[in-house]
Steps between C-alpha positions, in 0.01 A plus 500: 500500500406667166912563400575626855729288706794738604417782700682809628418725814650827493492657838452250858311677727130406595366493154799376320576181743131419505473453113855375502366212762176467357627452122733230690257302667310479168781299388694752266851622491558821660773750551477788747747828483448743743786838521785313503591116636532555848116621502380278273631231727320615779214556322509091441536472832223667606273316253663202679390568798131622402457213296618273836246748658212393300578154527510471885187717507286249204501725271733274288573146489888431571514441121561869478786509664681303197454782243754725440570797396865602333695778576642708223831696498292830364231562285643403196571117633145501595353570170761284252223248357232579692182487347324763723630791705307622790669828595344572899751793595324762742252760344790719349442595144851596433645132699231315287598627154871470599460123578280492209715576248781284635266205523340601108888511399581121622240289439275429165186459798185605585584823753186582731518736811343483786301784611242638682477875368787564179385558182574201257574754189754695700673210603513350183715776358797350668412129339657387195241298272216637724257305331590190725446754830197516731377573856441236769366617814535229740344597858672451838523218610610385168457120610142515613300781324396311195409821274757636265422827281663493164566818352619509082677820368430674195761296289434176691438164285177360576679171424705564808199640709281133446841325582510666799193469617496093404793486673368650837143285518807202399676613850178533724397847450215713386625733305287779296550746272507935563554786363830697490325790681584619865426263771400236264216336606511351851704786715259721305210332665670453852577891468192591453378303790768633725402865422105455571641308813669820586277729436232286728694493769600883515134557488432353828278200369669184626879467640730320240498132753114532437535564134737245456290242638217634297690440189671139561180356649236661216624555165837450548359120641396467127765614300688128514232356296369775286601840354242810509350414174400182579385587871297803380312278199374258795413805718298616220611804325206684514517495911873637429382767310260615773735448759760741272201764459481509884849515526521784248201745689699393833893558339461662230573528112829292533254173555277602259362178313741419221359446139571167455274396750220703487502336079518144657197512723317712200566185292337287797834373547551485865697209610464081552091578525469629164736253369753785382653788678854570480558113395248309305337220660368165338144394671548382784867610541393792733377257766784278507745745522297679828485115640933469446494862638348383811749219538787679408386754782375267744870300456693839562268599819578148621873552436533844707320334778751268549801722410363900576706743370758684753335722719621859535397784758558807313459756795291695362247745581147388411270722211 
């Protein structure tokens, strides 16, 4: 799997024993350190027993219960000869760099960390031969969420950044590649949402059950299938840009029309229809992707039908 078939997991808590089990079930060696034996031990145990979990549940077949994952004496043992180093220790600048520069000391590796919110050039500063260190933000749960955002650092090899990537489509991921600025890309995003969610709410137009369901059963219904860019080109961009203006005379400057846009539909550029928008579009291509849309959609309604998502009476007051 593109030179990567040793793998160590620094740190066994939710993160850490989900790669571990996941990097094990795609057939590779693994080795998992967590604080000291006694923890890491448990920490086996309790990927054990969610593996066991997911098997009784058919989430698995009962081939996953042959992989293992190795316990190492301390974080050095973990990294001898390993090929990559996953460090997924909590959110702790000061624990990550220690375990770090332990790991970058004992092993010739590629070191990534896993994390959600730390800069990649600060914690590089406690990584010998940086150039083979990079982000990896895997998203809980590790097994199931198929997205992974890599992040490089200012001195990291782009040899090492394609390997890693490679290597994550090679394990049955989806990896993509973000900036080392805060949030990255996707809690940036999710942020952003949660703080117009917020702000909705505390004005008094819909309770936060209602605007949950609004979100998971319009847009959010969509998002499986298709990111903003492609959704708004077979809106039509031009209807996004009025719907922005309206939003700007009714919220104000901060949803004032950006730039880019407005220069798209100048250009006549406005989605599928005009056979460019965001994406360009070969003739025809427009109308095939709404059809596959339409399935994709119409498979997904069918789906939640059958299996609705858990119901939950928040208690609270209507707007």
């Amino acid at each position: 799997m593109f030179g990567v078939e040793t793998v160590a997991v620094l740190g066994g808590g939710t993160m850490g024993g989900g790669i571990a089990g996941h990097f094990a079930r795609a057939g590779l060696t693994v080795r998992l350190a967590d604080a000291s034996a006694e923890l890491t031990e448990q920490a086996i145990e309790r990927l054990r027993q969610r593996t066991a979990g997911h098997v009784e549940a058919g989430l698995l077949d009962e081939e996953a219960l042959r992989a293992e994952v190795a316990a190492a004496s301390d974080v050095e043992a973990a990294v001898d000869g390993a090929d990559l180093v996953i460090e997924a220790v909590p959110e702790d600048p000061e624990l990550k760099a220690e375990i770090l520069a332990r790991a970058s000391k004992a092993t010739e590796g590629i070191i990534a960390t896993n994390t959600s919110s730390l800069p990649i050039a600060g914690l590089a500063d406690s990584v010998e031969k940086p150039e083979r260190f990079l982000g990896v933000h895997w998203f809980n749960p590790p097994e199931w969420t198929p997205g992974i955002e890599v992040i490089a650092g200012t001195a990291t090899d782009r040899a090492v950044v394609e390997r890693v990537l490679e290597f994550l489509k090679d394990v049955g991921k989806q990896p993509a590649e973000v900036a080392d600025r805060a949030g990255f890309v996707s809690n940036r995003l999710q942020m952003a949402l949660l703080r117009e969610a917020l702000a909705i709410v505390a004005e008094g137009q819909t309770t936060r059950a209602d605007l949950d369901t609004i979100v998971r059963s319009t847009f959010g219904f969509r998002l499986p299938f298709f990111g903003p860019f492609q959704i708004a080109d077979m809106a039509g961009l031009d209807v996004y840009e009025a719907v922005v203006e309206q939003h700007e005379q009714g919220l104000g400057e901060r949803f004032r029309v950006p730039d880019s846009l407005r220069q798209l539909v100048r250009e006549g550029r406005c989605g599928t229809a005009a056979g460019g928008g965001f994406y360009d579009y070969e003739p025809g291509a427009g109308d095939r992707l709404l059809v596959e849309r339409d399935r994709l959609y119409a498979s997904l309604s069918g789906l939640l039908e059958r299996q609705p998502p858990p119901s939950f009476d928040g208690g609270e007051p209507r707007p």
